[in-house]
Backbone as XML, in Angstrom:
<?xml version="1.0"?>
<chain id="A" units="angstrom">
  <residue number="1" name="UNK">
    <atom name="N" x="0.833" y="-1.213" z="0.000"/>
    <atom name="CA" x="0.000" y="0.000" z="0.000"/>
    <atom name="C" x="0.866" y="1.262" z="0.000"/>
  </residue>
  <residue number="2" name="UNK">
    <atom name="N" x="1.820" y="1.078" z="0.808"/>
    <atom name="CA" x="2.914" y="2.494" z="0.419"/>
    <atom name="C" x="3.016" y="2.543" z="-0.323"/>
  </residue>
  <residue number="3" name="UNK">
    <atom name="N" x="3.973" y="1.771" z="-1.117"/>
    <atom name="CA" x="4.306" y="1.776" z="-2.201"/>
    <atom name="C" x="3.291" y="2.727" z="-3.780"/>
  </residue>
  <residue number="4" name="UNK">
    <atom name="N" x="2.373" y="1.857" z="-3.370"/>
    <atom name="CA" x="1.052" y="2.732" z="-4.167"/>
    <atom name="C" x="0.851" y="3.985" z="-3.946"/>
  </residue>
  <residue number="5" name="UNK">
    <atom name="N" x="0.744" y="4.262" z="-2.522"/>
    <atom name="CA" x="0.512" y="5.703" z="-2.274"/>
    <atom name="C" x="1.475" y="6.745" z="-2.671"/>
  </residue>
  <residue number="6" name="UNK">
    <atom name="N" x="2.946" y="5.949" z="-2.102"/>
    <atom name="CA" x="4.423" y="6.827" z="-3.473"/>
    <atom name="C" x="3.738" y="7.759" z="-4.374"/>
  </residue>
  <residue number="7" name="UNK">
    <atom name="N" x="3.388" y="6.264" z="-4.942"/>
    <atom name="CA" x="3.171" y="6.788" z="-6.710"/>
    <atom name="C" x="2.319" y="7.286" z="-7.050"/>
  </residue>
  <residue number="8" name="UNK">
    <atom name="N" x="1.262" y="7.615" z="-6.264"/>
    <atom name="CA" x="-0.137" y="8.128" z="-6.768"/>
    <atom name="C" x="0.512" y="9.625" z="-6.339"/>
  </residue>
  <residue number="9" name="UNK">
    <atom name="N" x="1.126" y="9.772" z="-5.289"/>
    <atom name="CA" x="1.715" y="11.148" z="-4.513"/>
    <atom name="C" x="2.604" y="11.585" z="-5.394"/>
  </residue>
  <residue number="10" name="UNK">
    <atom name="N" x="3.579" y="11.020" z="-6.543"/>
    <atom name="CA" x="4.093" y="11.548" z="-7.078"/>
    <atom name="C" x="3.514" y="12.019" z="-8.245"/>
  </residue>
  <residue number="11" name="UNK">
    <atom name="N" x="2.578" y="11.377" z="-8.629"/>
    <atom name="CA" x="2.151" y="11.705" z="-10.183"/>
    <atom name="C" x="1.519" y="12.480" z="-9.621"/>
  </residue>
  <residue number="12" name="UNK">
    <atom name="N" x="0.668" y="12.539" z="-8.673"/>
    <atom name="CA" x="-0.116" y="14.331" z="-8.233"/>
    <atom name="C" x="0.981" y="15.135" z="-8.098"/>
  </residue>
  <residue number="13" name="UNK">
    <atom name="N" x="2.058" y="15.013" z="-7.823"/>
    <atom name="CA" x="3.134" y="16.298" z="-7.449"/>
    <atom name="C" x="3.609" y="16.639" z="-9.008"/>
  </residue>
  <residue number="14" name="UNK">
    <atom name="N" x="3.516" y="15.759" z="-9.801"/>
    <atom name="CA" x="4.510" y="16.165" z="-10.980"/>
    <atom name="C" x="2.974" y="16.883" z="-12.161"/>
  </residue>
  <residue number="15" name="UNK">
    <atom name="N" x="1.368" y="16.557" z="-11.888"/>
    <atom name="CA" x="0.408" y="16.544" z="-12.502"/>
    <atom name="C" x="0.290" y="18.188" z="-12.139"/>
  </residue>
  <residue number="16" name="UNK">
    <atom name="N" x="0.596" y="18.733" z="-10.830"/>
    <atom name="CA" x="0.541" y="19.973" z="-9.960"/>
    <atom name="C" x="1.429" y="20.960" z="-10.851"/>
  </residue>
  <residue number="17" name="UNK">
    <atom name="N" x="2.809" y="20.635" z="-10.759"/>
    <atom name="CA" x="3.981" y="21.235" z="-11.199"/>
    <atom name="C" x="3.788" y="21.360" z="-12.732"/>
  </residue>
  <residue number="18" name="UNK">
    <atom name="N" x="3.202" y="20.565" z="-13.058"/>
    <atom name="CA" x="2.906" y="20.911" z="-14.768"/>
    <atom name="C" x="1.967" y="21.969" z="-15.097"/>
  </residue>
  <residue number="19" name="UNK">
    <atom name="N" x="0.596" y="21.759" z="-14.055"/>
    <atom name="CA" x="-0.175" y="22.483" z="-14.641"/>
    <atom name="C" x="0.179" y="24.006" z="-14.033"/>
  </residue>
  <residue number="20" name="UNK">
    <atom name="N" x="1.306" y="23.998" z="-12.909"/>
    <atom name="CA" x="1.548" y="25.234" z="-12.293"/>
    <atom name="C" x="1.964" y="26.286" z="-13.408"/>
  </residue>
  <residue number="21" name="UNK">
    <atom name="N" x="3.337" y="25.463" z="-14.025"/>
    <atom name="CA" x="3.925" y="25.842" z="-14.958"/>
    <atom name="C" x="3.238" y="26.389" z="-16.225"/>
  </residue>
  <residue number="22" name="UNK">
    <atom name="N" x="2.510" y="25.636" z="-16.821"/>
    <atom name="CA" x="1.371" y="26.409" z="-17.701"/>
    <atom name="C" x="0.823" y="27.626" z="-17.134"/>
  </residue>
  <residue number="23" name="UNK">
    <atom name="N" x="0.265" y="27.650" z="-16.142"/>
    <atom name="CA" x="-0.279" y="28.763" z="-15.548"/>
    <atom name="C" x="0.286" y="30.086" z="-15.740"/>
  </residue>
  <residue number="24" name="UNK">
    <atom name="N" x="1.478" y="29.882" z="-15.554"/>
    <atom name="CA" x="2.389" y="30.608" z="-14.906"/>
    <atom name="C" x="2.903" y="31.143" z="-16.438"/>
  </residue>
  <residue number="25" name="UNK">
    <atom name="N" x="2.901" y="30.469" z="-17.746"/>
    <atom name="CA" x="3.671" y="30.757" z="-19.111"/>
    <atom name="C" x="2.385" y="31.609" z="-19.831"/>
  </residue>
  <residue number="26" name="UNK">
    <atom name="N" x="1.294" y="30.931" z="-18.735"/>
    <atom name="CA" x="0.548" y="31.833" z="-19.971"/>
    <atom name="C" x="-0.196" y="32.943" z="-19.059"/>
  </residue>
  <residue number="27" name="UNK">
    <atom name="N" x="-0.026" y="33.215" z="-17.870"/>
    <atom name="CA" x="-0.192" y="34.263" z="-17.305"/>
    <atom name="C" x="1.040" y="35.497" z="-17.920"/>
  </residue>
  <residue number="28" name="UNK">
    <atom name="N" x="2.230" y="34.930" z="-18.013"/>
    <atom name="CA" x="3.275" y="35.710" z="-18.447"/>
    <atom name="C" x="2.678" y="36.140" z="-20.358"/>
  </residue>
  <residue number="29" name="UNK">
    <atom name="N" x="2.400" y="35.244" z="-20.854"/>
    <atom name="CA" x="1.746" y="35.753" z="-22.163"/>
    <atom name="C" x="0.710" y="36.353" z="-22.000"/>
  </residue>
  <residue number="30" name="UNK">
    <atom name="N" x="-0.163" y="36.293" z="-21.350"/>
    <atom name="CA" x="-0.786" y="37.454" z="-21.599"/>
    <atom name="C" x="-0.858" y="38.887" z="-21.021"/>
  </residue>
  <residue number="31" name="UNK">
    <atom name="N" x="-0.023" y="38.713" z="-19.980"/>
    <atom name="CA" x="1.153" y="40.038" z="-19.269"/>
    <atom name="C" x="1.627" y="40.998" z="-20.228"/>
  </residue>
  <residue number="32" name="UNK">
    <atom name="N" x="2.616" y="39.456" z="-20.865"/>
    <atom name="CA" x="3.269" y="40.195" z="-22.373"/>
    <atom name="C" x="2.225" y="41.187" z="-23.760"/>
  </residue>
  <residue number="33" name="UNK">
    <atom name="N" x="1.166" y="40.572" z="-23.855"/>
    <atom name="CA" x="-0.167" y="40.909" z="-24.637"/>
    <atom name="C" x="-0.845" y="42.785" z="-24.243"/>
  </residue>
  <residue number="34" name="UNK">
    <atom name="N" x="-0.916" y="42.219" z="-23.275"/>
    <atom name="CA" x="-1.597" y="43.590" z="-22.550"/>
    <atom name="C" x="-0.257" y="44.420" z="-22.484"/>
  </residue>
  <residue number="35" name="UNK">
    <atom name="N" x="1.115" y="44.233" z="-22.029"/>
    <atom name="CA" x="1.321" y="45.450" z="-22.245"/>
    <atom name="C" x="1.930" y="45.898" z="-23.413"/>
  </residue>
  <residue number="36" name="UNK">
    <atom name="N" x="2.055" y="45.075" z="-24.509"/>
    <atom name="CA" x="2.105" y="45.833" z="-25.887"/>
    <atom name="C" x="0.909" y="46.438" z="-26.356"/>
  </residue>
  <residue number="37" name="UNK">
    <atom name="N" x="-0.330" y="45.859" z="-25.958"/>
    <atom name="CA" x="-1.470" y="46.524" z="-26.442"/>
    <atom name="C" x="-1.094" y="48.217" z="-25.328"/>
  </residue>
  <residue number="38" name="UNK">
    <atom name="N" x="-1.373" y="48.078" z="-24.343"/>
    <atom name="CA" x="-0.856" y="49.347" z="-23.376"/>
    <atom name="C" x="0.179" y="50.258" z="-24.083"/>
  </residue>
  <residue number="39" name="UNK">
    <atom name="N" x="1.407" y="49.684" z="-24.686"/>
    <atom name="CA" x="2.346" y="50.704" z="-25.392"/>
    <atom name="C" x="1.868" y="51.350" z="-26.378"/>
  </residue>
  <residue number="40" name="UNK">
    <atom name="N" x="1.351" y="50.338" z="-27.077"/>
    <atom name="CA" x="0.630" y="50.803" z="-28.183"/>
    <atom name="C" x="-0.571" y="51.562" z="-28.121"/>
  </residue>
  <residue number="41" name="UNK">
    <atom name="N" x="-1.411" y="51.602" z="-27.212"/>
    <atom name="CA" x="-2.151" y="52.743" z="-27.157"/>
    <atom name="C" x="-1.889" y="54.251" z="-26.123"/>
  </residue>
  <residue number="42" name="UNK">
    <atom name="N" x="-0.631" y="54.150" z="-25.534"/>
    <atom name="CA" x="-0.259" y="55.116" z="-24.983"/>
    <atom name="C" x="0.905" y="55.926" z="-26.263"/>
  </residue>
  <residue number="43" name="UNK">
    <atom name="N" x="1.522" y="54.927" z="-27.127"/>
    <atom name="CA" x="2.411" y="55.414" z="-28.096"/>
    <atom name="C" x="2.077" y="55.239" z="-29.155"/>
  </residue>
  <residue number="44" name="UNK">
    <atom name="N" x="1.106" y="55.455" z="-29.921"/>
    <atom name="CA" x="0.610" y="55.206" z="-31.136"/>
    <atom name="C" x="1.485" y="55.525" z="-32.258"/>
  </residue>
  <residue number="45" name="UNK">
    <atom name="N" x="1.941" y="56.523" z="-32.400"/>
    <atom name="CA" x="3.014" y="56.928" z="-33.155"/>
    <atom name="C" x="4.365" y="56.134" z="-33.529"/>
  </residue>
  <residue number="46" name="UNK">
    <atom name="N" x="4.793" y="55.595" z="-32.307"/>
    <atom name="CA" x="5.740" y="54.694" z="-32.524"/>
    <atom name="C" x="5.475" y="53.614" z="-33.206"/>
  </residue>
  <residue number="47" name="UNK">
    <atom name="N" x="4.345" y="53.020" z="-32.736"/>
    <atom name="CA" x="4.291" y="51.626" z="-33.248"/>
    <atom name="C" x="3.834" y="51.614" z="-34.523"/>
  </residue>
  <residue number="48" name="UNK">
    <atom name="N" x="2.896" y="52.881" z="-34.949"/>
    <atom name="CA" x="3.069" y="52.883" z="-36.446"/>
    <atom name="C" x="4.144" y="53.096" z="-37.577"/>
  </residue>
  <residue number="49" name="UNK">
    <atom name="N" x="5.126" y="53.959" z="-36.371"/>
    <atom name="CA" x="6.544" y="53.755" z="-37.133"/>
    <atom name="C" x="7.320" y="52.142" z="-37.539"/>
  </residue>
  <residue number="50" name="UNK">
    <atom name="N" x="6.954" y="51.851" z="-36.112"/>
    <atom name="CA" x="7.162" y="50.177" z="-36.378"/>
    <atom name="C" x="7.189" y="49.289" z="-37.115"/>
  </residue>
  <residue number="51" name="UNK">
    <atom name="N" x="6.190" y="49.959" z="-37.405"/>
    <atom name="CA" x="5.230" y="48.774" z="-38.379"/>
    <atom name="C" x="5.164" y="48.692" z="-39.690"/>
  </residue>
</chain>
């Protein structure tokens, strides 16, 4: 029964850490999203130079 419980405890720890990680890449993308939209509407000028 330990043994089992190990493994059920690990695949929840590694099932956790995965989906943390997603969280976390796409909280940062859309961080990244908003504040180019933010530059871009505080600097309009530039980014049409940009572009």
């Amino acid at each position: 029964m330990m043994v089992n419980d190990d493994k059920v405890c690990a695949n929840y720890m590694a099932i956790i850490s995965n989906t943390t990680i997603m969280t976390v890449l796409q909280l940062l993308q859309m961080m990244t999203v908003f504040g180019i939209r933010l530059i871009s509407v505080s600097q309009p000028g530039t980014v049409e130079a940009r572009a």
